[in-house]
N, C-alpha and C positions, 0 to 999 in steps of 0.2 A: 807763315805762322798759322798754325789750327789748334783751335779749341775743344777737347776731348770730351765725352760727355760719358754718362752709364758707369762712371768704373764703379767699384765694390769699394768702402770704406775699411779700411784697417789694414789693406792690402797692398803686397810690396809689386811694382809695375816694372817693366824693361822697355825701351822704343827704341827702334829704327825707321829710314826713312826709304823710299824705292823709288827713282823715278822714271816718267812714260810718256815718250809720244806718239806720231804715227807708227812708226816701225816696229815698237814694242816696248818691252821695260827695261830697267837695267839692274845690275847687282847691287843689292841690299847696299847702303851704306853700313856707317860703325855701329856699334849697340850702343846705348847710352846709359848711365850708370841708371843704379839700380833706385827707385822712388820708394822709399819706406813711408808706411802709416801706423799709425797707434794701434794693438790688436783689437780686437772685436770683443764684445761684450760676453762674461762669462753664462755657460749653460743656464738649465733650470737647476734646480734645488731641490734637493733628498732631503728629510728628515731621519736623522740616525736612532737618537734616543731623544729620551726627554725626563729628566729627573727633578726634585723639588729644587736645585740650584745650580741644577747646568744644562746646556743644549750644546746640541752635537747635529752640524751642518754638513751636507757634500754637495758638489755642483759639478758641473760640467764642463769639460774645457771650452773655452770659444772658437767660434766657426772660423775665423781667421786668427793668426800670431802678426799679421803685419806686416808680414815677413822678414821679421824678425825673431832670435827665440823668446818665450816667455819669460820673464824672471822669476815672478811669482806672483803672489796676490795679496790682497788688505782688503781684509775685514773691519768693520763699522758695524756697530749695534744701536737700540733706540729702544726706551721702556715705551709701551703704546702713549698712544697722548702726546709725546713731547717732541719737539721741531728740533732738536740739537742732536748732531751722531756724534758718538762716540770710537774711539780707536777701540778694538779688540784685540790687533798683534802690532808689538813696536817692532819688530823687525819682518822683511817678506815670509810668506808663506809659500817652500814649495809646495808644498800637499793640496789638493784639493779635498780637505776634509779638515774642518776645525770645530773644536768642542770649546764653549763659552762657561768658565764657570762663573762663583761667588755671584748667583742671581738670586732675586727674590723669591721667595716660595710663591705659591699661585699667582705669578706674574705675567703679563703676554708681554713680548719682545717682536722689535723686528731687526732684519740684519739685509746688506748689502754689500757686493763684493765687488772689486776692480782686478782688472789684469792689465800687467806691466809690464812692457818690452824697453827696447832702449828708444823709444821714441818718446816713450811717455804713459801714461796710466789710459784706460776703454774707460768706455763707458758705464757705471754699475749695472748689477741684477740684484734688484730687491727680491724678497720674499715676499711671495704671492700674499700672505694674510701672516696677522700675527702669531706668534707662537707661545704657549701659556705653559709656562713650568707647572710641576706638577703637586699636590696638596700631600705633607708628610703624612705617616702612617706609624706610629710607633710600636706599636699591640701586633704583634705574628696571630694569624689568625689560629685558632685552637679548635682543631677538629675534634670531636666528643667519640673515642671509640668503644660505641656501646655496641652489643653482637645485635642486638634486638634490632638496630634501627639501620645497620647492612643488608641492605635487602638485594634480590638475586639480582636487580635490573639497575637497581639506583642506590643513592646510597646520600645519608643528611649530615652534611657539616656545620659548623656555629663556629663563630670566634666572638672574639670582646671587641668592643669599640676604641676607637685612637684617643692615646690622653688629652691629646691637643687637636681641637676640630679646624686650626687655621683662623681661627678668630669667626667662622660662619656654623652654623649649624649643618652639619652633613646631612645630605639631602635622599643617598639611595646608595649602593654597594653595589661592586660590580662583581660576576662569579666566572671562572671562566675554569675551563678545564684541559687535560693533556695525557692521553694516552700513552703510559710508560714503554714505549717503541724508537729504537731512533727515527730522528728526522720529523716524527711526529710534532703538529704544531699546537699551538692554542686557539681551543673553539671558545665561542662568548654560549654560558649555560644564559644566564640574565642578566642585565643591566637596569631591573627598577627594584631592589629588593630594598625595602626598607627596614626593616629586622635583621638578626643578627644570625638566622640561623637559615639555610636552603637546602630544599630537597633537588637531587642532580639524577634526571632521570636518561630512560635509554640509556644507559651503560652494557656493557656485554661482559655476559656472566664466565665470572674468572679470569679476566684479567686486569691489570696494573692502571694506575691512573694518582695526578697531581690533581691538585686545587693550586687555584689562588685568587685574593681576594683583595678589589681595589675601593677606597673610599673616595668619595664626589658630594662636594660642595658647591656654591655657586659661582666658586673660582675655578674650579678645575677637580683633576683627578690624582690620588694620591700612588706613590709607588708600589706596584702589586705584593704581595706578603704569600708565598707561600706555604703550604703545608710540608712539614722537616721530611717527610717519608711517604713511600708508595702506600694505595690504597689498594687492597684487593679484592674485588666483588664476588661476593660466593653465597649461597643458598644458606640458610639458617638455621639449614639441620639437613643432616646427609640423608643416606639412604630409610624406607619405612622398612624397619626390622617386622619382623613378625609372617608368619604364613596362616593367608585367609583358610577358613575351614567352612566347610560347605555341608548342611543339615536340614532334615525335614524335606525332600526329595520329592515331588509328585510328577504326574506325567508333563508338566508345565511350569515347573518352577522348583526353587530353592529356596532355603535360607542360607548366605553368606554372612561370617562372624569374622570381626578381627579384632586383636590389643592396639588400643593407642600408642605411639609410638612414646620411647621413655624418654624425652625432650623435645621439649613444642617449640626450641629454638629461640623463646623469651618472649615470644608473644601467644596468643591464645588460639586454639586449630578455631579454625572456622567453616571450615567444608571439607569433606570425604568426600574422594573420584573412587567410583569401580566401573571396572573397566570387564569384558566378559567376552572367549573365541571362541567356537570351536577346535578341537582339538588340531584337524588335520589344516587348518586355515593358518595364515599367518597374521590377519586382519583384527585388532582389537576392536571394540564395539562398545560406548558408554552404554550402561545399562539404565539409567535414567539422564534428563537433562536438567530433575530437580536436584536441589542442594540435598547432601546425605551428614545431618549431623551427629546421629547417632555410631558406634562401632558394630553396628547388624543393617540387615538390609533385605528383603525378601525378593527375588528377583524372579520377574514375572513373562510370560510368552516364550516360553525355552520348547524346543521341537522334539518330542518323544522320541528316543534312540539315538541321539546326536550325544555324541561327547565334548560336555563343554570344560573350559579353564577359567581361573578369576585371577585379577589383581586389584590392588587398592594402592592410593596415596593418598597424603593429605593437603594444606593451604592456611597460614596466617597470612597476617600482612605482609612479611618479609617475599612470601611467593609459594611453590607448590615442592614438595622434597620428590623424592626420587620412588619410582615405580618399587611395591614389596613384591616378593618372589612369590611363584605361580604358584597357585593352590592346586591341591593333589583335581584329577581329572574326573569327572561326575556327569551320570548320564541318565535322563528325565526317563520316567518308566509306571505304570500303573499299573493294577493288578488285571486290567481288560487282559484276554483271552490273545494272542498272535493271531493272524488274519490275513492271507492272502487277498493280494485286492481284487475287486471284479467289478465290473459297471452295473450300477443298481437302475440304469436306464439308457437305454441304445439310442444312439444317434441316427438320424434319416439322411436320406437324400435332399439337398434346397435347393428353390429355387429363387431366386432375389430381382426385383428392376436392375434393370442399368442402374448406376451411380448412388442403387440404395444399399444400407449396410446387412450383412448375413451374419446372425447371431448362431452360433451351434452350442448348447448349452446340455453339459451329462451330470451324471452325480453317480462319485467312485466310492466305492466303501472299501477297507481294509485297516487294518491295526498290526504296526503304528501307521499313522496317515501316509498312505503313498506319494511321491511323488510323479508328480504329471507335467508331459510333455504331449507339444501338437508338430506335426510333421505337416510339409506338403511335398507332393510327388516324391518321399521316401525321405527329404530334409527337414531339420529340424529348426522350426519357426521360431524366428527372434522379433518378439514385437518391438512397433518404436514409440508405441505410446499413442500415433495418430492416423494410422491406416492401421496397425494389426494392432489390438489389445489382449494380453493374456488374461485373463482375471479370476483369481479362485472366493468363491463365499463359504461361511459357516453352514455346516453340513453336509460339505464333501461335495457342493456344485461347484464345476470349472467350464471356465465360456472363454470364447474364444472369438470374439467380435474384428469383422473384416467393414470397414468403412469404405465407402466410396467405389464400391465392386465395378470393376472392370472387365473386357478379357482377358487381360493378365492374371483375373485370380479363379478363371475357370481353369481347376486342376484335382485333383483328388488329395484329402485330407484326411490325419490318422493322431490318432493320440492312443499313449501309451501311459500305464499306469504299474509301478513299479515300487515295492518295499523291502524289508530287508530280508521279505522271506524268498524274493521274488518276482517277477513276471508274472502279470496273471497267463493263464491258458492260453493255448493258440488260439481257439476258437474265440477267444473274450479278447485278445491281447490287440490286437490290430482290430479297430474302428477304421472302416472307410469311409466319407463322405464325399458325396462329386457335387460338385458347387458348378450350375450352371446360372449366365448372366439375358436377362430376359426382361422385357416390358410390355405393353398396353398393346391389344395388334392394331394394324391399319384399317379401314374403312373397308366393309363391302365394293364393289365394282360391280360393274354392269345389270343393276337390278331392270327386271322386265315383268312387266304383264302378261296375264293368257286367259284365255278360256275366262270372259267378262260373261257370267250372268247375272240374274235379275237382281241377287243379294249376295253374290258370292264371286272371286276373282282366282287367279293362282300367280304369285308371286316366284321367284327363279330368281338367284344371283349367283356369282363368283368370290371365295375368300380372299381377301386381301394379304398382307404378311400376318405371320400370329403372335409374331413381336417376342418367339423362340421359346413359346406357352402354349399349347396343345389347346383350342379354341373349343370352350366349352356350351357356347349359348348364341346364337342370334336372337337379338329381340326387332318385334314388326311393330313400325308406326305408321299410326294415317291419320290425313287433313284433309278434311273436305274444302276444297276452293271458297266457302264461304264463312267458313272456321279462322278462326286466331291462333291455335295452337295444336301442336300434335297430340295423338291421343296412341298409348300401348297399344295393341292387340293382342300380339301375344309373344313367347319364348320359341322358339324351336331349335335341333342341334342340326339340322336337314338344312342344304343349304335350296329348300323351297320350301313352301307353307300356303296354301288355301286358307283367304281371306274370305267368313264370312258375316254373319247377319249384317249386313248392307243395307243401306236403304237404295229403294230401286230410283231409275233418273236421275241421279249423283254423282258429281264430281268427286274425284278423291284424287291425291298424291299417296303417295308411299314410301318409306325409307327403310334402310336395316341399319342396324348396330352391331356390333361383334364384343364378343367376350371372353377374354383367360383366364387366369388365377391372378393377372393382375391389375383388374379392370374394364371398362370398358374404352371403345377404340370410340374415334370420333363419326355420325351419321354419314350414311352412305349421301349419295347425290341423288334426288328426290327423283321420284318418273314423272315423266310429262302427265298431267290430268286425265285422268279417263274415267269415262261417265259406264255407272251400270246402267242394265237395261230395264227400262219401265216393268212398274208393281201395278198390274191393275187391279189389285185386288184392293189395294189400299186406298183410301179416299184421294189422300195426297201423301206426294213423295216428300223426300228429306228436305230438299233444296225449293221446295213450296212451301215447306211448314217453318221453315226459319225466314223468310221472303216478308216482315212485318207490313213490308208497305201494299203488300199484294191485297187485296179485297178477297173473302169468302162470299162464294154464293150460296144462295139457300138450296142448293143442289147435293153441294157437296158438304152441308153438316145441316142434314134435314131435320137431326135433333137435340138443335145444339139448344146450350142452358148454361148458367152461371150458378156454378155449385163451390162448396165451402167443404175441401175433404179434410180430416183431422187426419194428423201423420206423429207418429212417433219413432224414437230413437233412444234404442239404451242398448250398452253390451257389447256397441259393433254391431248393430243389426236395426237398419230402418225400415218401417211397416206404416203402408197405408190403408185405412180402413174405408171401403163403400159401403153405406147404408144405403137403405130401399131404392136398388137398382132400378134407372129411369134407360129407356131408351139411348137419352142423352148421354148416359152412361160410356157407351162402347165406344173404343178407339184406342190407341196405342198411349200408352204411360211409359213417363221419364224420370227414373231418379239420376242427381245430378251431387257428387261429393267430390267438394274443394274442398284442399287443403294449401298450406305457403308451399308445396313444392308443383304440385301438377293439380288435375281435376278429372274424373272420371266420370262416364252415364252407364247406365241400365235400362232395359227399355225391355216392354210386359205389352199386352194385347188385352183386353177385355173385351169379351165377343158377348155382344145383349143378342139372344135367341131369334129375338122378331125385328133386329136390322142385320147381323150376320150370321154366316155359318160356320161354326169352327171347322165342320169336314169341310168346303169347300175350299174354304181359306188354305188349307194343308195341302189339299189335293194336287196331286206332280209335284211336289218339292220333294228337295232330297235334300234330306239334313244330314249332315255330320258333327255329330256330338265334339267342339276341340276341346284337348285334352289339357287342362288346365295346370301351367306350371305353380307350383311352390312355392314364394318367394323363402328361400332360408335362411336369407338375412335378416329375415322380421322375427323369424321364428327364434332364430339365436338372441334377439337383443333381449338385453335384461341388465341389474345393474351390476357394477365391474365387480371381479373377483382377483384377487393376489394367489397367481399360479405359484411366483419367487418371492417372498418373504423377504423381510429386509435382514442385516445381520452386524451384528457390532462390528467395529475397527479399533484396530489401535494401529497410532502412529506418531513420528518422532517430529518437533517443532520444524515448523520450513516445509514438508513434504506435504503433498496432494492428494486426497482422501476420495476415495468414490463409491456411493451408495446406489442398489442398482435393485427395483423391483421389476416383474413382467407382470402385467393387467391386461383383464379379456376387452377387445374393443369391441364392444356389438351394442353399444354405438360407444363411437372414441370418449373415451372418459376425459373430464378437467381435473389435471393432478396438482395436487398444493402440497409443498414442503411448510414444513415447523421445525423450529431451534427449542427445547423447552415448553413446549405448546404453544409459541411465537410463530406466525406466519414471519416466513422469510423473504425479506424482502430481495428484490433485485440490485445485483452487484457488479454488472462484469470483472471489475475487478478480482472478486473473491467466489463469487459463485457460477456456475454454468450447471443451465438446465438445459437436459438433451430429450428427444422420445423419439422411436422407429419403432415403427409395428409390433406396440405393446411393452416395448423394455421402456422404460426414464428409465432417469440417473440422474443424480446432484452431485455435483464436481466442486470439493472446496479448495482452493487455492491457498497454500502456504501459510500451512494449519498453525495456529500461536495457542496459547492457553485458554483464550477466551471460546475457542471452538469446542471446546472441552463439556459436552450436553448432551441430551437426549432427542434423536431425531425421529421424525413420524410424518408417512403419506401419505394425504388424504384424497380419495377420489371419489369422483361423482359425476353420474350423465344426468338426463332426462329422466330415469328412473329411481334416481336418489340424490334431493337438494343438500347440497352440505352447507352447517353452518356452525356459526364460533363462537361462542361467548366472547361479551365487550370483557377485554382485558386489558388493561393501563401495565405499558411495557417499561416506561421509565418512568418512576415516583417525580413530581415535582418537587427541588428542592427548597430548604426555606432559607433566608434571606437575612441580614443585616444592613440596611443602609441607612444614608444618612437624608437628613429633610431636603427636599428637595432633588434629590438623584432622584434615576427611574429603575425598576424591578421588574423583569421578564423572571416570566414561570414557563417551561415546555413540558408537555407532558405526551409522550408518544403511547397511542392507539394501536386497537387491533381488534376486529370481529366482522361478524357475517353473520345477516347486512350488517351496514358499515353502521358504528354503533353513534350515537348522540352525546355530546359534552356540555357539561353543566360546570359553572366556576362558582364557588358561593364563599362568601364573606361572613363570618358569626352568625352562622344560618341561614343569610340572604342572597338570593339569587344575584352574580353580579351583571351587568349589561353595561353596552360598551357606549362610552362616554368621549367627552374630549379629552381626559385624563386617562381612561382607561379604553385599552381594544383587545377583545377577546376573536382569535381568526381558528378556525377549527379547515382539516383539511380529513384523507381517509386515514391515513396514518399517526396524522401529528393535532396536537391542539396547543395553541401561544396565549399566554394571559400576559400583559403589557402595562403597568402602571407608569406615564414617563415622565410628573412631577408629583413623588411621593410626601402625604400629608402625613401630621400625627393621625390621624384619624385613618389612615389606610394600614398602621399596624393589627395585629390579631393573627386568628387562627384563619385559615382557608380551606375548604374542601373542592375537589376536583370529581365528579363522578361522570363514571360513563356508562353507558348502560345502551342494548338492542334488547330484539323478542328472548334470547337467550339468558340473559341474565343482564348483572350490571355488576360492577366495581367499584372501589369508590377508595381516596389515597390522602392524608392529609399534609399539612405541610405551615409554616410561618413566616409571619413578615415583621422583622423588629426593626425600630430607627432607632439607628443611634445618637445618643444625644453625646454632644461633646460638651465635656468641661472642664476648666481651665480655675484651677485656684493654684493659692498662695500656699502650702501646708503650714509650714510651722517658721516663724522670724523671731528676734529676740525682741522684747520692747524698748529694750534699753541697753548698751552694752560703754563697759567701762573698762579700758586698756591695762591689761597688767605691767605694761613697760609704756613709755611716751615712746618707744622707733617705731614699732610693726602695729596694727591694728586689723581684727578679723571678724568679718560680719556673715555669716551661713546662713542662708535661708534655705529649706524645702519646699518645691513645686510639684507640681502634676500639670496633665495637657495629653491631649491629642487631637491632632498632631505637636509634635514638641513647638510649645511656643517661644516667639521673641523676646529677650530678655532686655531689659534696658531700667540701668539705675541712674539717679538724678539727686541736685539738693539745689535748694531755694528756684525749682524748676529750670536745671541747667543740667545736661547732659550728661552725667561722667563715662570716663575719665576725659575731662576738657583739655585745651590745650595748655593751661598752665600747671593741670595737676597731672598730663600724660606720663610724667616718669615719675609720681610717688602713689596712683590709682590703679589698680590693676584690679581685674574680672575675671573669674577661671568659673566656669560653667560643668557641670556631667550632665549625666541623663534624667534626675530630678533635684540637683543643689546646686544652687549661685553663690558666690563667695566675694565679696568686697575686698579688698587687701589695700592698706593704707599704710604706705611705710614712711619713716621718718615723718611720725605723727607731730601735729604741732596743735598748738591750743586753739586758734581758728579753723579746725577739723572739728570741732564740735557742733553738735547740730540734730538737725534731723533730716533725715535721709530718704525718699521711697524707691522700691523695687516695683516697676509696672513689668505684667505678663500678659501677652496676648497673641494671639493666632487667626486663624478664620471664622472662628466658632465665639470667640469674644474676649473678656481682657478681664484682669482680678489687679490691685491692688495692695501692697502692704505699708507699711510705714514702722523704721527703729530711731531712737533716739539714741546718737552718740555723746558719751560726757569724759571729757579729758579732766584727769586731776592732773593739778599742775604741783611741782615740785615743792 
């Protein structure tokens, strides 16, 4: 005998038996009849429909029959709540699908199925939760077909409410919709509408579509109600009849006219589109992004000799009609003279640093305006906006700006300028420019000394790279070994120079510097020290007369004195005066001029007759007058001058604006943009300030309305201080609050120097307190009250004011007082029937206050008068309602109001006549 374990429930078995010993097994014994089981429990559960009094079930067969076949199945149902099933079919079901009616309207049910072979009934499959019939709906919903409210996208239906809400107040409407297509389903538009009427948007224009409309309650949902017939969405007025006419013609513009279309489709036009191409283009182009509400329109920046086209539409609510036909073709023209173009200034040869940008900048003349192209090596250049820029200004200059120069953009450059008369001339028509890439040269190599005498040496070196710059200048320094800092001597373009006036028995170094067009190169590598040869003529050498700690003898200043010389300075030119010449007098004079970058000497001889000799002194020297350089960078500086003028722009919302002056740098000027006569502040975001050897530029970023102003550059070096009038860029505004809130005022600044802010109260200075802080910065100034009094309302003044001027903006501070009354109650009211009673009072408040009525200091409506007390409130009337009035209703009554701000009182007197 054995015990079987694992088998499956509901399942039909077969057994035979094999036996085995050493040798092996043997053949199967007999089968044994067959073990039947009960079938297996039926599937899950489908939900089919669901109506206000029937449900409709499906399930699955189960996983096992038994092994037996099915018979059929029984169904059992249950109202929620209740422990007792009920039968649903008296006889088997073969189907697996049964529909339950005669149920309650907004009911939940559950249900349970068995499956039945000849062994006997499985075990049930309940339904996972219960199932809630659904809420009647008598009223077909009534869609309103008015043309007006068909609009191109969407489109607004309404129906009436159901006569019977199911005993509950329906709570929201459900809207859903269905594209007249087969196979096409139902999308949900909303499920919280609580009105009777919805708009059904995104729809696609012209074709077909259902509604229908569910009501819900707190029981459930009602059966959906369609609308009888298709909807069809279409525009609310066809095509704009009419052709634009095109008048008043100048070289830059038109007038464009058109008739309103004869049907505004039931709603009122609200905005004109024009739309403007040229002729051979296929590209239309709004011609404003403002609203056009008038039938004319002047259309402005049109390009002389271009043949343009117009159209127009219009726009209500409903949506925009359909494009009018093309107005006859119109071409901008002035009575200027025709004009072959020609370059009113020739382009050079440049040359630029490594990795600095090359500006080439001409001005073309011709009529109508030529158009202009830049070529390199015979192609024709496509900028991309950030290594090339094309850019034309008012006036006929066009530039052609290369960022970032490389050798790749060492090439030969040509621009060509072209109208409709023509090509200008061979000899004008091609501009060449050869762009080579170049920087700062290398350091001198190998400097040397020679031929050292008493006050004079000769310097020699080698040019280093010239940094691909034709090497204009070496300049000579020297440092005496007991010196702090180099000292110039002088320029030369020789790569040697004779250093003189010397002082004799002094050490000295030496160094050279080199020079191009762009810049200079860094100091050569200094020579070893080398000493001139002894001055005996001189009392004492260089490097004895700076030597402090050294002792003079009476030897060697046999007439020395402590003297007081008066010295002046004006004009650039210092002068020292000796009065009554003493012995003491004679010996060598030093002028000595510092300034923050370097410091220079001078040195002069005064020879007294009866201690030296001027002939001897001179006698064998051999001078050589050096030929003193220039500097002509000192000579150039002065203050900036605008070579490129600025120039108006226009341009369409979103696009990026670029304003571009050139300024002389001798010495680099400090440039200031203005919005309106506003310094502009810093934005990355929106603005970008650029300069390269003399161009700025102000770069505004995705230009909106408010850029829409008047701009202006201001510059200034060391020879012209710029400044600004204090100007208040945003008014302070004024205020409403309530007692005890707090009130911020901001008021943004602007001037040069930065101006001073004054806050005043009913003429008085205000200062900053524990209740008040006034924080001023360069741009912004904060006035801060943060627990306001009655006494902190009034007028306020804000002034600002520098050496320039001053400003000054006013503004106020009100508190609001809140109040809260009772308006108007009756004093006494006497019922014209004993059922109903109605008591109305008028309030005021802000914030809307708490309502609450009472009698002999009890609540209503209490709990014993909750169903004949009733309170209906609006936005300033309370209403009492007293039904089924009775003679201990009589009395007197009060209405208390109150909020945050405080509470009012009323009191009426009810009087019941009794029958």
């Amino acid at each position: 005998m054995y015990t079987l374990t694992g088998l499956i429930p509901d399942a039909e078995y077969q057994f035979r038996v094999i036996a085995q010993n050493d040798v092996g097994q043997s053949e199967p014994g007999p089968v044994s009849e067959s073990v039947v089981y009960k079938p297996g429990q039926p599937g899950e559960f489908d939900i089919i429909s669901i109506t206000k009094d029937s449900i409709t079930i499906h399930w699955l067969r189960p996983e096992s029959d038994g092994g037996k076949e099915i018979l059929g199945y029984w169904i059992e149902y249950r109202q929620a709540g209740e422990s007792a099933w009920k039968k649903c079919n008296k006889e088997r079901s073969k189907d697996r699908q049964f529909t339950m009616g005669g149920l309650m309207e907004a009911t939940e049910y559950e249900f349970r199925v068995f499956a039945e072979n000849e062994t006997g009934l499985s075990r049930p499959r309940r339904t996972a939760m219960g199932i809630k019939t659904k809420l009647s709906c008598t009223t077909i919903p009534s869609w309103i077909p008015i043309e007006g409210e068909i609009l191109c996208s969407s489109v607004i239906i309404s129906w009436k409410p159901p006569k019977d809400d199911g005993g509950s107040m329906i709570t929201n409407y459900i809207v859903e919709k269905c594209e007249a297509k087969e196979g096409e389903q139902w999308h949900l538009v909303s499920s919280a509408i609580s009105g009777t009427t919805c708009r059904v948007p995104n729809l696609t224009e012209s074709a077909g579509y259902y509604f229908r409309v569910s009501a819900q309650n707190q029981y459930g949902i009602s059966e959906p109600l369609e609308i009888p017939s298709v909807v069809i969405i279409k525009s609310p007025f066809g095509k704009f009849h009419g052709l634009p006419f095109v008048s008043s013609v100048t070289k830059d513009s038109c007038v464009v006219s058109w008739k309103a279309p004869t049907s505004d489709g039931g709603a009122k036009i609200k905005n004109y589109y024009l739309e403007k191409r040229e002729k051979k283009q296929n590209k239309w182009i709004a011609v404003t992004t403002e609203e056009i509400h008038e039938t004319t329109y002047t259309v402005k920046g049109l390009l002389e000799g271009f043949e343009y086209e117009f159209r127009v539409k219009c726009e209500n609510i409903g949506g925009e009609s359909d494009w009018s036909e093309i107005s006859e073709p119109v071409i901008p023209k002035s009575d200027t003279a025709l004009r072959a173009p020609f370059f009113k200034e020739e382009l050079r040869d440049m040359c630029v640093k490594y990795r600095a940008t090359a500006t080439f900048v001409t001005k073309v003349i011709g009529h109508p305006s030529p158009v202009v192209k830049w070529y390199k090596n015979g192609k024709e250049i496509l900028p991309d906006g950030e290594k090339i820029k094309v850019q034309e200004f008012k006036g006929g200059y066009f530039q052609l700006v290369i960022s970032n120069a490389d050798e790749n953009d060492v090439a030969v450059y040509q621009i060509r300028a072209t109208n409709q008369l023509g090509s200008i001339s061979k000899s004008m028509n091609l501009e060449t420019i050869e762009l080579a890439v170049a920087d700062v040269p290398d350091p001198p190599k190998d400097v040397k000394v020679s031929d050292i005498g008493r006050d004079t040496l000769t310097l020699t070196w080698s040019p280093g790279n010239d940094g691909g710059s034709e090497i204009i200048n070496y300049i000579i320094e020297k440092c005496p070994t007991t010196g702090d800092r180099w000292i110039r001597v002088a320029q030369t373009s020789e790569t040697q120079y004779t250093v003189m006036s010397l002082f004799g028995k002094t050490k000295y170094q030496f160094r050279v510097i080199a020079e191009n067009h762009f810049g200079l190169s860094g100091p050569s590598v200094p020579t070893d020290a080398v000493t001139t040869k002894e001055d005996k003529l001189a009392i004492r050498n260089y490097d004895e007369e700076v030597d402090e700690t050294r002792e003079i003898t009476k030897a060697e200043a046999p007439h020395s004195k402590v003297k007081l010389l008066p010295s002046l300075c004006a004009n650039g030119v210092a002068s020292i005066y000796v009065k009554d010449i003493e012995e003491c007098d004679d010996g060598l004079y030093r002028c000595k001029v510092v300034c923050e970058d370097r410091e220079d000497n001078a040195y002069a001889e005064l020879f007294v007759e009866t201690v030296r000799s001027f002939r001897e002194y001179y006698l064998g020297r051999s001078l050589k007058k050096p030929r003193r350089r220039i500097d002509k960078t000192k000579i150039l500086q002065r203050p900036p001058e605008f070579t490129l003028p600025l120039y108006n722009r226009a341009a369409y919302i979103g696009e990026d604006v670029r304003f571009g002056v050139t300024i002389t740098v001798h010495p680099e000027p400090s440039v200031t943009w203005l919005k309106a006569g506003h310094r502009i502040k810093p934005d990355p975001t929106k603005y970008t300030f650029t300069s390269d050897k003399g161009l700025y530029q102000l770069m505004i970023h995705n230009v909106d309305l408010s850029d829409d102003a008047e701009y202006t550059v201001v510059a200034n070096n060391k020879f012209v201080k710029a400044t600004l009038s204090a100007k208040i860029l945003t008014k302070p505004q004024s205020l409403t609050v309530s007692e005890g809130d707090s009130a911020r005022f901001v008021c943004d600044i602007d001037g040069e120097p930065a101006p001073s802010v004054t806050w005043m109260h009913e003429g008085r200075t205000i200062v900053s307190s524990h209740r008040i802080h006034v924080s001023t910065t360069q741009y912004k100034s904060t006035f801060e009250i943060s627990s306001v009094e009655y006494s902190d309302e009034g007028s306020y003044t804000v002034v600002v004011e520098n050496s320039e001027g001053k400003q000054e903006a006013r503004f106020t501070l009100t508190i609001h007082k809140q109040i809260i009354k009772v308006e108007a109650t009756p004093t006494q009211v006497k019922p014209p029937e004993p059922s109903v009673l109605t008591v109305a009072c008028a309030f005021s408040g802000e914030p809307a206050p708490r309502i609450e009525w009472s009698r002999g200091g009890k609540k209503l409506p209490g709990e014993e008068e909750s169903s004949r007390f009733h309170i209906e409130t609006t936005e300033d009337l309370t209403t009492l309602i007293i039904t089924g009035v009775k003679e201990s209703d009589a009395g007197a009554y009060t209405l208390k109001l109150s909020n945050e701000h405080g509470s009012d009182m009323a009191t009426v007197t009810i009087s019941i006549r009794s029958k």
